[in-house]
C-alpha positions as CSV (number, residue, x, y, z in Angstrom):
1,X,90.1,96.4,179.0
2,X,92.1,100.1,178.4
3,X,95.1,100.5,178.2
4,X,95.4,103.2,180.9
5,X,94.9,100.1,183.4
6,X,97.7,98.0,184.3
7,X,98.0,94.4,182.8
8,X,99.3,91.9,184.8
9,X,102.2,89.9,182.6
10,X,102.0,86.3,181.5
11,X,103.3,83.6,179.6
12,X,99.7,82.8,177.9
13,X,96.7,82.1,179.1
14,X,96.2,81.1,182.8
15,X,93.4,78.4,182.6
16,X,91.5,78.0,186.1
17,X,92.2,74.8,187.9
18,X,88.0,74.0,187.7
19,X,87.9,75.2,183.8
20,X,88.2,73.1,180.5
21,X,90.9,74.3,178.5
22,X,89.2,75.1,174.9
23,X,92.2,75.0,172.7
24,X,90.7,73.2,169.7
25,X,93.7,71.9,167.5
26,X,92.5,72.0,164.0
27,X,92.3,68.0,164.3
28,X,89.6,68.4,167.6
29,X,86.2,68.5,167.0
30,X,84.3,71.3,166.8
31,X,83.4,73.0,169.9
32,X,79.9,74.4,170.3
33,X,79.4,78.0,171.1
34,X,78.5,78.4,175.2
35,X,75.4,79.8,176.0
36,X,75.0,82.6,178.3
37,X,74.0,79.9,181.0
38,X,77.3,78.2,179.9
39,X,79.3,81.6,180.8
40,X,77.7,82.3,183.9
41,X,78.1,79.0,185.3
42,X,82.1,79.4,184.5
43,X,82.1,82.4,185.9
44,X,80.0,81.5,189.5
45,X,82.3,78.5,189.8
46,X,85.6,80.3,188.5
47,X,84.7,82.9,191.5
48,X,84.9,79.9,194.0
49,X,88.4,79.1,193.1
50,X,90.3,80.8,195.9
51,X,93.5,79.9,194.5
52,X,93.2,81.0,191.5
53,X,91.4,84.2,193.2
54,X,94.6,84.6,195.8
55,X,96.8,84.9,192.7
56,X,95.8,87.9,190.9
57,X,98.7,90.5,192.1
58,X,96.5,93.4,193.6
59,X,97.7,97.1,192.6
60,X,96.7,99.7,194.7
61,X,97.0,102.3,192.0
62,X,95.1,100.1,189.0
63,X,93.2,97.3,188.0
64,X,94.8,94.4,187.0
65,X,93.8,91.2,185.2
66,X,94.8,87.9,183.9
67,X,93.3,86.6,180.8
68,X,91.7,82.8,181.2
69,X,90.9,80.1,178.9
70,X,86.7,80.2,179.1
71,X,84.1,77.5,178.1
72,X,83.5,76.7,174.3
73,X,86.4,78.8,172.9
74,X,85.1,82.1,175.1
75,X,87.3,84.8,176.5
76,X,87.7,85.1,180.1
77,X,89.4,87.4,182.5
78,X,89.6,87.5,186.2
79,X,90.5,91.5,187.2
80,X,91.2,92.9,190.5
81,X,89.8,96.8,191.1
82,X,91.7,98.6,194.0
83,X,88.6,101.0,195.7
84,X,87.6,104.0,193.4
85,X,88.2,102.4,190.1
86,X,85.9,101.6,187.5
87,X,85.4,101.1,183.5
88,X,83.6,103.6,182.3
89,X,80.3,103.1,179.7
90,X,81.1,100.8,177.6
91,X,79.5,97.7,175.3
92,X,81.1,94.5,174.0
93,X,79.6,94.7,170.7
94,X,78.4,91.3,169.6
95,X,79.7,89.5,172.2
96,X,77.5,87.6,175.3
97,X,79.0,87.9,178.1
98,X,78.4,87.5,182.5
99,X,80.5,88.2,185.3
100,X,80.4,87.4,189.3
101,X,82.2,89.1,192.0
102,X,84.5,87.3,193.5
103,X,86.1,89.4,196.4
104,X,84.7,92.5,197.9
105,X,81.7,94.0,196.3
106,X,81.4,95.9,192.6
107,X,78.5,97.6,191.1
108,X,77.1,98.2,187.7
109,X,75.0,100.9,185.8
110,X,73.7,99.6,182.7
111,X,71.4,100.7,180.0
112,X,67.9,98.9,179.1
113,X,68.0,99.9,175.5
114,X,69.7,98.7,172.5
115,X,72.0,101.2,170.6
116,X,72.7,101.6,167.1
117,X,75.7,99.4,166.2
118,X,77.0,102.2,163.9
119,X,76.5,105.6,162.0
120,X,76.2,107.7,165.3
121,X,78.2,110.3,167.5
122,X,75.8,111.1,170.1
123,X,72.6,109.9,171.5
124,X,69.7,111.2,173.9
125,X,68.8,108.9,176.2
126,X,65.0,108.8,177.1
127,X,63.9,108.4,180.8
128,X,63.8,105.0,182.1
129,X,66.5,103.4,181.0
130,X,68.8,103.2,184.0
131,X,69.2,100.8,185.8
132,X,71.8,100.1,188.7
133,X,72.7,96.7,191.1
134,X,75.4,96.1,193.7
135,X,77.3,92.9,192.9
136,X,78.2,91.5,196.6
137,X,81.2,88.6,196.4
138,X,79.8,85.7,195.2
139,X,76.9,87.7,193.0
140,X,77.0,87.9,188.9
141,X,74.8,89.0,186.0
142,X,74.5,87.6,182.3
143,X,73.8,89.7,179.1
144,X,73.3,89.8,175.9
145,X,75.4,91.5,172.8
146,X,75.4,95.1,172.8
147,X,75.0,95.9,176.6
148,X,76.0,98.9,177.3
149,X,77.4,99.3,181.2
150,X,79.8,100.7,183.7
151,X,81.1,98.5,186.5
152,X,82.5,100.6,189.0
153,X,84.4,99.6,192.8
154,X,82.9,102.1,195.2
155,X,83.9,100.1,198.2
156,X,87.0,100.9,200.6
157,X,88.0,97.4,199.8
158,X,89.9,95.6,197.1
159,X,87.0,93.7,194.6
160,X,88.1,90.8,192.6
161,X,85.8,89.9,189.7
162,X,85.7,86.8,187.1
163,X,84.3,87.8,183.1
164,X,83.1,85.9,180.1
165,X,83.0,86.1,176.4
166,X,81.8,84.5,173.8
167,X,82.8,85.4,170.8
168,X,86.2,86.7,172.1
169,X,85.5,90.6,172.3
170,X,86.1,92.0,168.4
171,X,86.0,95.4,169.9
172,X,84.9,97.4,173.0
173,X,83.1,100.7,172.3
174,X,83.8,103.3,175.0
175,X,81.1,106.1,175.8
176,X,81.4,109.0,177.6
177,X,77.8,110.1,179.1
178,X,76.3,113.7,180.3
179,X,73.0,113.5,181.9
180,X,70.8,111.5,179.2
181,X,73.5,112.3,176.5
182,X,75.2,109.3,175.9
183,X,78.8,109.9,173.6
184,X,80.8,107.3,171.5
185,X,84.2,108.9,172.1
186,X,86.1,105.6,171.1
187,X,86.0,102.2,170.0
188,X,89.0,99.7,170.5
189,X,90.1,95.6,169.1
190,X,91.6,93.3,170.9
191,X,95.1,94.3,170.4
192,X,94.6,97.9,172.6
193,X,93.6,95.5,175.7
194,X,95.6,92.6,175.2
């Protein structure tokens, strides 16, 4: 999330209807760590829930988003993208993660390579390592720590989209990309999103 997109306010998280609530109370037992199967699951059936979907407020001008209560203590948001808008490269450090279209059609440019976690500014990219899908309502993708994507809304339409965490994102580090030059121009914690 950047803060140059529009947050939608609320009171707290905004469990879905179909979701566990994961709020472990230091008296609960331990709740194991979801697996990637886990988040994509939650988000697949999350993306069903046309109630919950109907109540993201759409901005024309923005995305929006309202954070959700995940599986196993994960992070989850469901975001709405008006036509044109899009994250820009980015990576969710050592978080898993998977997200699934809900509404209207997204697509996503990611990298197949695994970038240094630290110490670096710039990086060439060699050839090969780009690949591109279109995410159709109703479509999602898993992956790992340290993928590195864009998810963009080049549709006329409004998308809606449902995302997973686990751990909760620690930090987000934003790229910027020329050709095969790849850029870390910024990296940012929970509180610049949130």
């Amino acid at each position: 999330m950047s803060s140059a997109h529009s947050a939608v306010p609320t009171a707290g998280p905004v469990p879905s209807p179909t979701s566990p609530v994961s709020s472990a109370s230091p008296s609960s037992p331990a709740v194991a760590a979801p697996a990637i199967a886990e988040l994509l699951e939650f988000v697949r059936r999350t993306a069903r829930d046309e109630a919950l979907i109907a109540s993201l407020p759409l901005d024309p001008e923005g995305r929006t988003w309202i954070r959700l209560d995940g599986p196993g203590g994960s992070e989850a948001w469901l975001i709405g993208w008006p036509p044109g808008t899009g994250t820009g490269w980015h990576d969710h450090a050592d978080s898993i993660g998977a997200f699934t279209t809900a509404a209207g059609a997204l697509t996503e440019h990611s990298l197949a390579v695994r970038l240094p976690t630290d110490g670096w500014k710039t990086l060439e990219l060699t050839e090969g390592v780009d690949r591109s899908r279109e995410l159709a309502s109703g479509q999602g993708r898993a992956f790992g720590q340290n993928h590195v994507h864009e998810v963009l809304n080049e549709s006329d339409v409004h998308a809606v989209s449902v995302h997973a965490y686990y751990p909760p994102l620690p930090r987000i580090r934003r790229f910027s990309r020329t050709g095969a030059v790849l850029r870390l121009e910024q990296t940012e914690s929970p509180e610049d999103w949130q």
